[in-house]
N, C-alpha and C positions, 0 to 999 in steps of 0.2 A: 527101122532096121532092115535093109536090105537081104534078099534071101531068106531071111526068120523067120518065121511065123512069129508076132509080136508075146501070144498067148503063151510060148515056151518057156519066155523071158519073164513073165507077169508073178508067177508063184517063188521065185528067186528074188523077185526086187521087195515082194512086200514080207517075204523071210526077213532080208536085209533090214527094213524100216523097222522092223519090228524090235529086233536085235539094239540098231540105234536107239529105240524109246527104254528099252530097259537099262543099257547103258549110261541115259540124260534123266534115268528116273531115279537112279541109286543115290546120287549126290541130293534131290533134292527133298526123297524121304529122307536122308540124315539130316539133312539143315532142318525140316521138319522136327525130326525126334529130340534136336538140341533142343531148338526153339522153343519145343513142348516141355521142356526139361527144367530148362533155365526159367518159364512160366511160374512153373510148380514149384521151382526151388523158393522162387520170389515171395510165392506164397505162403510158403513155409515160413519164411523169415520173418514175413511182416505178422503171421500170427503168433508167432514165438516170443516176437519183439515186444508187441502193441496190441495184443487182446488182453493180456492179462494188465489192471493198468499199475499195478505197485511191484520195485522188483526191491528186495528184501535181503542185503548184506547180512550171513550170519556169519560170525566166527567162534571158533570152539577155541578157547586160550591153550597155550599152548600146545602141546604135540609130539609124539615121533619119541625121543629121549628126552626128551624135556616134558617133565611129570610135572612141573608145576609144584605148586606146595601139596608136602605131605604132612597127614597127620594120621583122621580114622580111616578116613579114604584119601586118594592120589587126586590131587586135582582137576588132572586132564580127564580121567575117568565121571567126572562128577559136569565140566564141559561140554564133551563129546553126548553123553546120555541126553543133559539138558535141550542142546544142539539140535539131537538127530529130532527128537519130541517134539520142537517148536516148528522143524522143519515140515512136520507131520501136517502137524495143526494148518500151518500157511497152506499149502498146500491143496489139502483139503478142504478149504476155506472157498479156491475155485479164482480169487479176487488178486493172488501174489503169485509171483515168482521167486523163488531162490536161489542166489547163490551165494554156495558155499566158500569159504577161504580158504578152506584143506579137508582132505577127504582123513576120516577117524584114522588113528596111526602116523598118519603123514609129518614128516618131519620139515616144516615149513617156516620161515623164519616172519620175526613180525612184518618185515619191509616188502618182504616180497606178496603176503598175505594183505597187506596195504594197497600195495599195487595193483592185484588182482582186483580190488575193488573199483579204485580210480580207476580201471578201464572198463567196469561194469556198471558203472554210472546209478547205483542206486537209488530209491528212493528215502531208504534209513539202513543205518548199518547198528547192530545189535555185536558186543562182544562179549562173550559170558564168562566169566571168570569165579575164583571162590579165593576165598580170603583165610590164614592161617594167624597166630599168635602164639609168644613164647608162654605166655599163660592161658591152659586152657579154658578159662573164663568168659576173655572174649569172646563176642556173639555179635550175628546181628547181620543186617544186607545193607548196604549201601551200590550207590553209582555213580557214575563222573561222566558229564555228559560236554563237550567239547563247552573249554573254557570261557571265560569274558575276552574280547578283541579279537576272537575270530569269526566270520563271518556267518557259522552256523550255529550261534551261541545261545541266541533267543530259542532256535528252535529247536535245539540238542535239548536245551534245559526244560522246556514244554514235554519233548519226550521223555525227560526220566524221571520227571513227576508224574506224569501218566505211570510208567513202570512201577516207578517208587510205592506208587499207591495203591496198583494190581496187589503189589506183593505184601503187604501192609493189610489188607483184604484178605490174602493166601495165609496168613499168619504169620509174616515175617516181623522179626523186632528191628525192627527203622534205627539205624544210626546216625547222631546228631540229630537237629530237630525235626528233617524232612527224609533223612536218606540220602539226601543228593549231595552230592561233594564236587571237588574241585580238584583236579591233580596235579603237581607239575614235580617236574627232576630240576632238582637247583645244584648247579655246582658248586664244588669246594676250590681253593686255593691247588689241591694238589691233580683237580680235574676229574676225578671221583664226583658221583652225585649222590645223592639224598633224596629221598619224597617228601614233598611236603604238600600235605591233604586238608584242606580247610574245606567251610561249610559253605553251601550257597549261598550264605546271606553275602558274603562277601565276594564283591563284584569287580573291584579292585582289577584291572590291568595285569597281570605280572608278564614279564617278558624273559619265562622260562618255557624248557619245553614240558609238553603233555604227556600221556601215554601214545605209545605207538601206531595205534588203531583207529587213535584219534587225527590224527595227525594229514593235516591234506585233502581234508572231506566238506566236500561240498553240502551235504546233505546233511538233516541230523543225525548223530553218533551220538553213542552212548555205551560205554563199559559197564557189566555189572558185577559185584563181587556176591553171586548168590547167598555165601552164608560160610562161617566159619568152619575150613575140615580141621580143625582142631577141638572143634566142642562137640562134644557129643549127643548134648537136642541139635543144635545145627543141622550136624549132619544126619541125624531121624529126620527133621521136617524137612531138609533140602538138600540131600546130600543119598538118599536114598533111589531107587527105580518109582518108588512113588511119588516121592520129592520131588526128582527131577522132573517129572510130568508137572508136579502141583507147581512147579517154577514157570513152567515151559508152558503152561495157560496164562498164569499172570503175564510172562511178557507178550502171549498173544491178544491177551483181551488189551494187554495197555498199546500194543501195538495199532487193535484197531477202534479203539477210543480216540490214538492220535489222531489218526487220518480221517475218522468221522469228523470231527471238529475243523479239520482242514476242508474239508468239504463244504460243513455247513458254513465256512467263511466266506467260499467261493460263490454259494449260491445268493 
């Protein structure tokens, strides 16, 4: 620099440098703090996903205005109890995850509550339900665990002999010889349908549909109709805040009866 003294100029250029590094430094602490972000989020996922190794479909029947059958108590009220209970138990357990098909209240339809599963890819899906009669006589627990000719039918009906048996242990009065049944909607002439419920023994094909819940599951499924709210021990032994707990072990002991024996197959 002619004329200058070079020194005059010296403390203005490394100002400038300086200025430049904080300006090339801003972009690339951000891409830093994404990077670090998107890391951590990953991590999140994959232990949310795949630490826990069993994820555990429950559904509480009915819902919202839809009460379900009434008798001494509302059905969905005897659902939702059993539901929140089991969810406790899993939970607690340390070994599941849960999800739920509708949160208590929720006015949610079976299809959609279907769906929610199919894309949470379970390992079993549980749907609890309770059973009514025009005579109050009727008693008793049964479950319908995805029919003959579907592809989860071995191992739906493994799972609600497990169940069946929890509860038959809980003090439940078993209907038909095991408790487990079989459901389907059979059409009439005018398009109207009907149930018709037969027993496990019978393995028979039928190319009706199932219950709703059943319907599209890869995994095993299984309906339960915990106990009659039209009878009155029913609803003491299962149909109560005690009840529903004393339900809501049975399905978790027979829950993890299944999957030990799944295990011990494995090893």
């Amino acid at each position: 620099m002619k004329g200058k003294n070079w020194r005059e100029y010296e403390p203005q250029r490394i100002k400038k440098k300086r200025r430049r590094r904080r300006k090339g430094g801003l972009p690339i602490k951000l891409i830093l703090l994404i990077f670090l972000f998107a890391v951590g989020y990953a991590g999140f996922e994959i232990y949310f996903h795949f630490s826990k190794p069993y994820i555990i479909g429950l559904d509480a029947g009915h819902g919202g205005v839809d009460t379900g059958a009434v008798g001494i108590i509302e059905e969905v009220a005897l659902t939702e109890k059993t539901t929140a209970k089991l969810a406790e138990l899993l939970e607690a357990d340390g070994r599941f995850r849960v999800v739920l098909s509708r949160k208590d209240g929720e006015d949610k339809t079976v299809t959609d509550r279907n769906k929610l599963f199919q894309r949470a890819k379970p390992d079993l899906v549980l749907s609890i339900h309770a059973n009514s009669g025009e005579d109050a006589s009727a008693y008793g627990f049964e479950c319908y665990p995805s029919p003959p000719g579907k592809k989860n039918y071995e191992r739906s009906l493994a799972f609600a002999q497990y169940i069946a048996m929890e509860m038959k242990v809980a003090g439940a009065r078993l209907r038909g010889p095991d408790g487990v049944r079989f459901g389907y909607y059979v059409p009439d002439e005018t398009g109207n349908t009907s149930k018709l419920l037969i027993d496990s023994t019978d393995t028979q094909v039928y190319d009706y549909d199932t219950f709703g819940m059943l319907k599209n599951m890869t995994c095993p499924a299984v309906l339960v109709e915990q106990c009659f709210v039209t009878n009155e021990q029913d609803v003491k032994d299962f149909g109560t805040e005690e009840g529903c707990a004393k339900a809501a072990q049975a399905y978790y002991q027979g829950i993890c009866q299944y999957l030990s024996t799944l295990e011990k197959g494995k090893s």
